[in-house]
C-alpha positions as a printed Julia matrix, in Angstrom:
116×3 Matrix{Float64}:
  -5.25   4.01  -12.25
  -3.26   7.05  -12.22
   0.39   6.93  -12.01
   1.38   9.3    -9.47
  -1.65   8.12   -7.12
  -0.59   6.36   -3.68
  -3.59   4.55   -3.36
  -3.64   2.93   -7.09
  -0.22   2.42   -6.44
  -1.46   0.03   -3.52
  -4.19  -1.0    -5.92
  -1.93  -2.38   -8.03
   0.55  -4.14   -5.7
   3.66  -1.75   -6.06
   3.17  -0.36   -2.45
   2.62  -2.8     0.09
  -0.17  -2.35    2.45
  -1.74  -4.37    5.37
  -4.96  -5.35    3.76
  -7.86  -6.01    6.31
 -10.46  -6.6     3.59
 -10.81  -7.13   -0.02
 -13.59  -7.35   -2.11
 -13.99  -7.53   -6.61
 -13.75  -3.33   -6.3
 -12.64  -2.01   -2.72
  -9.69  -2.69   -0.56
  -9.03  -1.64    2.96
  -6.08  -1.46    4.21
  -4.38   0.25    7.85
  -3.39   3.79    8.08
   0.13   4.19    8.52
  -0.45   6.95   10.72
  -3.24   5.45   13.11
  -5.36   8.5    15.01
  -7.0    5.52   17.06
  -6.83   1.79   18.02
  -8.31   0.89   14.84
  -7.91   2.97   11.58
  -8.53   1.37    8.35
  -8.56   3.22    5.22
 -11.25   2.46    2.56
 -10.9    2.59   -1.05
 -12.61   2.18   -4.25
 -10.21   0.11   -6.31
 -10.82   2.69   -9.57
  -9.53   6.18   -9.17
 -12.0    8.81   -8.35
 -10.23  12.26   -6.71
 -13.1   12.72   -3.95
 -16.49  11.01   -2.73
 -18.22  13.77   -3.95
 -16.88  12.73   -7.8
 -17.54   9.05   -6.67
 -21.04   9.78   -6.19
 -21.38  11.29   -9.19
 -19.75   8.92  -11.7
 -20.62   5.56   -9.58
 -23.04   5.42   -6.97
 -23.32   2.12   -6.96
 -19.84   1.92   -5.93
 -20.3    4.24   -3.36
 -22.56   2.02   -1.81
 -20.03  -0.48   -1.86
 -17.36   1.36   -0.53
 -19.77   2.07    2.18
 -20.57  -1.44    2.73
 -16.78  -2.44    2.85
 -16.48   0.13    5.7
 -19.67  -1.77    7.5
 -17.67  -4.82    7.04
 -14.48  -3.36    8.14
 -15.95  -1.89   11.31
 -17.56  -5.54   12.06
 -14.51  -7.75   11.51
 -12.8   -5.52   13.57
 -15.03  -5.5    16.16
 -16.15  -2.0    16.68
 -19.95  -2.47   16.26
 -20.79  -3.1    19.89
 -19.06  -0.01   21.2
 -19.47   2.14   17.44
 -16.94   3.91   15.56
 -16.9    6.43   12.76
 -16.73   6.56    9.25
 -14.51  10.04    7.69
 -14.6   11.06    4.51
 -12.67  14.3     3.9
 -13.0   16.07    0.6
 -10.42  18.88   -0.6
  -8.1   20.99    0.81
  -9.93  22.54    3.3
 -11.86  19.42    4.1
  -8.47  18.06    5.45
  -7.9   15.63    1.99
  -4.41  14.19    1.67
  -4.49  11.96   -1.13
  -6.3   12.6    -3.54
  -7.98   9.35   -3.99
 -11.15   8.54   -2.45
 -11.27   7.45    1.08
 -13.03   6.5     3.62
 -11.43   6.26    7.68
 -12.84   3.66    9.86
 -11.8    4.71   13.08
 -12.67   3.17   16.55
 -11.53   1.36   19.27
 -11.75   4.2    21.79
 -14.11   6.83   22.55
 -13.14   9.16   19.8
 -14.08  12.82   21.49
 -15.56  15.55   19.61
 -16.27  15.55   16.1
 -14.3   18.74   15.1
 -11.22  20.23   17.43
 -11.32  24.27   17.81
C-alpha cells in the first residue's frame, strides 16, 4: 500500500466504496463517475502503478484480476448482451490513478472503441 494511492486507500477501508465483488486479492468496486449503465472498477488489492508492471511482477494475479472482471461482468449481468474490459496505462493511455485498473463497462451498446 502506498499512502497517497486512492485505490489502497479503498483497499484499506479509509475511503468508502460500493464493493460489487471481493475476493482474497481483488476488489471491485463502482466508478464514481459511471461512462455507462454498469461501470465497475477492478483492482488488484497490492499496489502495482500499471497492468503492464502487474504483468511483470505477478502474472498470476493478473489472471485473477482478469477473472474478477469475468465475474463482475456475470453478476452483473452483461454476458448475454457483452461488455468491455479497459485497461488504460499512462498518461497518454488516458490513466488517472495510478493504480492498476481494470473498467467493466456495459449495459448499453458502448459505440466505437476510440472517439476522433
Amino acid at each position: 500500500m502506498t499512502d497517497d494511492c486512492l485505490f489502497c486507500r479503498i483497499v484499506a477501508g479509509e475511503i468508502p466504496a460500493t464493493v460489487v465483488h471481493e475476493t482474497d486479492d481483488t476488489l471491485a468496486f463502482r466508478d464514481i463517475g459511471a461512462k455507462a449503465p454498469v461501470h465497475v472498477l477492478v483492482i488488484p488489492k497490492a499496489h502495482h502503478q500499471d497492468v503492464a508492471a502487474l504483468a511483470v511482477a505477478d502474472p498470476g494475479l493478473a489472471g485473477r484480476v482478469l477473472a474478477t472482471c469475468a465475474a463482475v461482468a456475470e453478476k452483473e449481468g452483461l454476458s448475454g448482451d457483452g461488455y468491455r474490459v479497459i485497461f488504460n496505462t499512462g498518461g497518454f493511455g488516458g490513466q488517472e490513478v495510478f493504480h492498476v485498473h481494470g473498467h467493466v463497462v456495459g449495459g448499453r451498446p458502448l459505440g466505437p472503441m476510440l472517439s476522433a
